[in-house]
N, C-alpha and C positions, 0 to 999 in steps of 0.2 A: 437601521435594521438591527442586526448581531450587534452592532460595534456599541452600543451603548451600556452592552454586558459585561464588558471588557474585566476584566480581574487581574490581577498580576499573577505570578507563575506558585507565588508560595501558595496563594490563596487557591490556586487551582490543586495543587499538590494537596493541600489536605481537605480539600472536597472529595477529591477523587476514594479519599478513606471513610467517608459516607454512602456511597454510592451500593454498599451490602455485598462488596465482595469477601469473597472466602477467603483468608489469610491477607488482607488489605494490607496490613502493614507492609509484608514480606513481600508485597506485589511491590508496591511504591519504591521499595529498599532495589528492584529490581530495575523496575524502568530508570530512577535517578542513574545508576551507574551506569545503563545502557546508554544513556544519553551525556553521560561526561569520560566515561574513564577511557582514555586512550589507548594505557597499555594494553588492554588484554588481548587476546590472539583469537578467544575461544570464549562461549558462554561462560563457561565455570571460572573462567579468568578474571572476570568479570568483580567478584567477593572476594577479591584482594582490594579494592577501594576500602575506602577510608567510609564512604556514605553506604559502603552495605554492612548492617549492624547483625547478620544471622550468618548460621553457619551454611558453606555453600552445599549442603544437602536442600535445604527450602526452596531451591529452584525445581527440583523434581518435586517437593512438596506445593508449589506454586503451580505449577503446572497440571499438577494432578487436579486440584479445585478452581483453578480458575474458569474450567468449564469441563463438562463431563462426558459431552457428547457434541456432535452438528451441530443438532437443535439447540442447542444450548451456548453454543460456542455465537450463534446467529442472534441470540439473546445479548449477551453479553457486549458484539460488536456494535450490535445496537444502543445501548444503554450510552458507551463511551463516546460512539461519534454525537448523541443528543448532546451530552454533557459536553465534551470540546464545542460544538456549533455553538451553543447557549450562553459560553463562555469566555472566549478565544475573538481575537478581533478578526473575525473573517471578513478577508475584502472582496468586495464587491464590484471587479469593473464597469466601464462606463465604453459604452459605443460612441460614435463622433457625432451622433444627434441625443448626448446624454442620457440614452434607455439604459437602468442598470441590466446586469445580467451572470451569472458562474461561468467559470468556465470550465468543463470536464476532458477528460479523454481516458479512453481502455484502451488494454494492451494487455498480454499475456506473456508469462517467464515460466522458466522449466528451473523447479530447485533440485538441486541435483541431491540425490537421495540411496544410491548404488549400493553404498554402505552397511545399512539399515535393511540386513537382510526380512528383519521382522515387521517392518512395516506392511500394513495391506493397500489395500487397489495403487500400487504403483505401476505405472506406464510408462512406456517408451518417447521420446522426445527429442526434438532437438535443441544443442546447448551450444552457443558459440566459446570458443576456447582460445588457446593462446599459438595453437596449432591449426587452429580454422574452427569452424561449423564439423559436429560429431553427435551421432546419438547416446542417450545416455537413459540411465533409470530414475526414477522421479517421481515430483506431482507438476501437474500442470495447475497456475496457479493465473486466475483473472483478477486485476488490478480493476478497478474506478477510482480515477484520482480528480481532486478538485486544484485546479491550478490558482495557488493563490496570490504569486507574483510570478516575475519570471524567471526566480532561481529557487521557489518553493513549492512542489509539486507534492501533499495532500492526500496519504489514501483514505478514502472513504470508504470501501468498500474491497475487500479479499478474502477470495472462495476457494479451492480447493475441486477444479474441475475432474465431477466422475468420470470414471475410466467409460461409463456405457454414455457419457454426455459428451458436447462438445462445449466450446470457448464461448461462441456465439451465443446460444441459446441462454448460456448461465452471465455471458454480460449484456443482453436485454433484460432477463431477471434481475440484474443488482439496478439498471436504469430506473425500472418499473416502479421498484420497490422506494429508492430515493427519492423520486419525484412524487407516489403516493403516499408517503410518508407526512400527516399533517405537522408531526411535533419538530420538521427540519424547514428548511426556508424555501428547498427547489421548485416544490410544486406550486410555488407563489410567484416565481420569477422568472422573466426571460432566463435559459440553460443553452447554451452553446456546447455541444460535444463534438470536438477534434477527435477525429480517428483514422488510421490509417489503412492500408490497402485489403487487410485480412478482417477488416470489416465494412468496407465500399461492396459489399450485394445486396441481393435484392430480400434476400430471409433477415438481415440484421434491419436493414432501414425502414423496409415495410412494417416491421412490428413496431415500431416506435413512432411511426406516423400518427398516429390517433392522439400523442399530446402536441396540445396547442402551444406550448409555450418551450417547448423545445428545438432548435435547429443543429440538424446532424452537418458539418463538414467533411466531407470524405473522401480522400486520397484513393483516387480509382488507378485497378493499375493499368501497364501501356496497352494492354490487347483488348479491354472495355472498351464495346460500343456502348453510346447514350443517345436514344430518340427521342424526337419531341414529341408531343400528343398528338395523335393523328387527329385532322380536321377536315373535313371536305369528301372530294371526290378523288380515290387512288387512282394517280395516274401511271405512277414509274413499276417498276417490277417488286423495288421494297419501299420502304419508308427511308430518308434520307440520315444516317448519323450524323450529329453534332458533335463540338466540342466545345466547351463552355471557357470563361479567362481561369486561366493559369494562377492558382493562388499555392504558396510553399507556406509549409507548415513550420518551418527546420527548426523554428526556436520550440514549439513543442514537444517534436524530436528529441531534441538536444536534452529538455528536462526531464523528461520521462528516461532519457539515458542516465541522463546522472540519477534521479532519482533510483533505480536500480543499482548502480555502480558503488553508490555511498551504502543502501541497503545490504549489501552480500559483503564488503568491504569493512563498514562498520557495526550494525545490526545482526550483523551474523543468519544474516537469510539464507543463505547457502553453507555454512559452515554448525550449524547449530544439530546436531547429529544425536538423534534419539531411536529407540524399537518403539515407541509409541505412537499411535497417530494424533491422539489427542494432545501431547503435548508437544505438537507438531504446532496444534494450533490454537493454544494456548501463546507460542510464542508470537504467533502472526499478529495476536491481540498486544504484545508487547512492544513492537515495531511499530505498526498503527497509531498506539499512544506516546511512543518516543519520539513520533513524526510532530507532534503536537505538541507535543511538553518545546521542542527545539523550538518548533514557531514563532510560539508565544515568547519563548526567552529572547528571541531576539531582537525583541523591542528592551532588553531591558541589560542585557551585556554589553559591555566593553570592550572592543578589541584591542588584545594590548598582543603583539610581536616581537621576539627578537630584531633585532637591527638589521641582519640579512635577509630576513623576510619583507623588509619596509618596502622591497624595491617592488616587488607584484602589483600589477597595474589595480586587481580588486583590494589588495592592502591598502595600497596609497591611495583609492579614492574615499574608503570610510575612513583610514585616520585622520585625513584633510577634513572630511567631514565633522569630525567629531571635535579636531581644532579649531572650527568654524562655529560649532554648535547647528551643526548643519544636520538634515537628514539623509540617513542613508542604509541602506537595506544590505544586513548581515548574509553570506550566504550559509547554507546549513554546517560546513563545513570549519567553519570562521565560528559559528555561536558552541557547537561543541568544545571547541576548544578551551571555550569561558564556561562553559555551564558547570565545573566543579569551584570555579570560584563564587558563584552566584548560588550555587548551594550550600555554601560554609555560610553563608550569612541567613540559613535557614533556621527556626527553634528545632533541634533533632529530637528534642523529647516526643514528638508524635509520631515517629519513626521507629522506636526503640521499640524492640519486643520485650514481651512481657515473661516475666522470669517466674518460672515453676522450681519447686526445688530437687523434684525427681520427674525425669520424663520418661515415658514408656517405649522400651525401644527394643529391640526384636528381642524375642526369646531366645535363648541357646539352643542351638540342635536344630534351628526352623529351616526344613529344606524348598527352596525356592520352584517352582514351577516351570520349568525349562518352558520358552517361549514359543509359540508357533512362528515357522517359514513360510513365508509365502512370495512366490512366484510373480516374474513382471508381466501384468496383462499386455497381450500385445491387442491391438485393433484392428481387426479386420475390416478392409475398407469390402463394402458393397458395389460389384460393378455391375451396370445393366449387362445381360447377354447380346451377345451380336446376332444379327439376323445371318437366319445363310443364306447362299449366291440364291436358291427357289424361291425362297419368301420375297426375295427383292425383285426375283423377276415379276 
């Protein structure tokens, strides 16, 4: 299938500076140190590497062109995830009667955004904390992730759920859209989507019924009745509930937790602090593609350790490995680590910006545009009205 596209990560890197984006280079200079530099704390931290060759103003300059709108931004995401699938050794599992198939799973996160008094349509949400579960200000943000082993969890897809929409409705739209997409592989192949309890009803699965090649699993929660098709002649007062075998998801879980945990932690999903909404998600598109760039590198990194490190059970089974000549699958965590030395052995000349001898840069005296405030929408939930004690008699 994909894997015969396979390219190595240089050759990917400067693809990706063909692909007609606005400021490519300074895009590249961005993702590279998103995806190796350790130190930083903070985006801007970030152009203190060595592999970012601009000055750290071009991240608001990257930002600003790398897309300009939604529509636009959905353009873009699109362009990157063809390119990654087209080019990236996506693996493809195998069932125990060797039918290949993807495996997906959605989930929704709250990035906490309080801050940013300037941002528009922020909403209310809930954010687990180090104090417990708390509401907070935000976006509410829908994930589709392609799980491509089981310590690499794959966004495909992230949106930016409207304050007048819900979760649900806009992750059947990213399904829909994946699978009818001809220039990706899903709508070709068995798709398995793993999902959990905030998507086991009847509005998420029934719209997704009508593709044939897709099977939803779904984590229903404990107060879910499930009935069989009625057949026959009703005899009882209802129809009987069942309960189906017991299948646990937990290593799904578990990736989809880390997969967020590294995101806010490294990528700066949560820490990345703008008045703009667009370059909100400009960065989203930056994340996306650093998920990718790690991927693929980790077919092609070294893991090398301090000596106090050698003792962790994931350490010690890839350096064994690699003393073996063995294989053995990097976690995301482990290939960062290496990815600035796998970039020194890059040509940087395609990297470099290009040098003007005078740039245009603000006038003297230019008074800036004080930004608009805007207010966190709260959601009104709709409830049916109750009947009174006359109606019911």
């Amino acid at each position: 299938m994909y894997e015969e596209k396979k390219q190595n990560l240089e050759s990917i890197c400067q693809g990706l500076l063909s692909l007609g984006f606005s400021r490519a280079k300074a895009f590249m200079n961005l993702l590279m140190v998103s995806c190796s530099y350790l130190e930083a704390k903070n985006v801007v931290a970030l152009t203190a590497s060595h592999h970012y060759h601009y000055h750290y103003s071009n991240i608001s300059k990257v930002s600003d062109n790398l897309c300009k709108d939604k529509e636009e931004y959905g353009k873009v995401s699109e362009t990157l995830l063809c390119y990654f699938v087209s080019t990236c050794p996506v693996l493809v599992s195998k069932t125990g009667s060797g039918v290949m198939y993807y495996s997906f799973s959605q989930d929704m996160c709250m990035a906490y955004k309080s801050a940013s008094a300037c941002l528009p349509d922020k909403v209310y949400g809930h954010q687990a904390n180090s104090l417990g579960a708390g509401i907070v200000e935000g976006y509410k943000l829908d994930f589709t992730h392609l799980h491509a082993s089981k310590d690499w969890v794959l966004p495909i897809a992230i949106e930016i759920v409207a304050p007048e929409g819900n979760a649900t409705d806009l992750a059947v739209k990213q399904l829909n859209a994946l699978i009818a997409d001809d220039s990706l592989p899903f709508g070709k192949t068995l798709c398995i989507n793993n999902i959990d309890s905030s998507y086991g009803n009847a509005h998420y699965l029934s719209s997704l019924h009508t593709h044939e090649n897709l099977i939803n699993i779904a984590r229903l929660r404990g107060s879910m009745k499930v009935y069989p098709v009625f057949s026959g002649e009703q005899k009882a007062k209802s129809n009987p509930k069942i309960y189906g075998k017991t299948y646990y998801l937990t290593n799904q879980t578990l990736s989809k937790k880390g997969y967020y945990l590294f995101s806010k932690q490294n990528l700066f999903l949560g820490k990345f602090q703008t008045p703009d909404k667009v370059h909100f998600l400009s960065h989203l598109l930056v994340i996306l593609a650093s998920w990718w760039l790690m991927y693929v590198a980790k077919y092609e990194v070294e893991l090398k350790v301090p000596v106090w490190q050698q003792y962790s059970a994931k350490n010690k089974e890839v350096l064994f490995a690699q003393e073996t000549n063995e294989k053995a699958e990097l976690t995301p965590s482990q290939v960062r680590k290496r990815m600035a030395n796998l970039f020194d052995t890059f040509d940087k000349t395609h990297y470099l910006p290009t040098k003007y001898k005078k740039g245009k840069g603000r006038e003297k005296g230019t008074i800036l545009t004080k930004r608009e405030k805007h207010k966190t929408i709260k959601k009104i939930k709709i409830r049916p009205k109750r009947r009174s004690k006359e109606s019911k008699k």
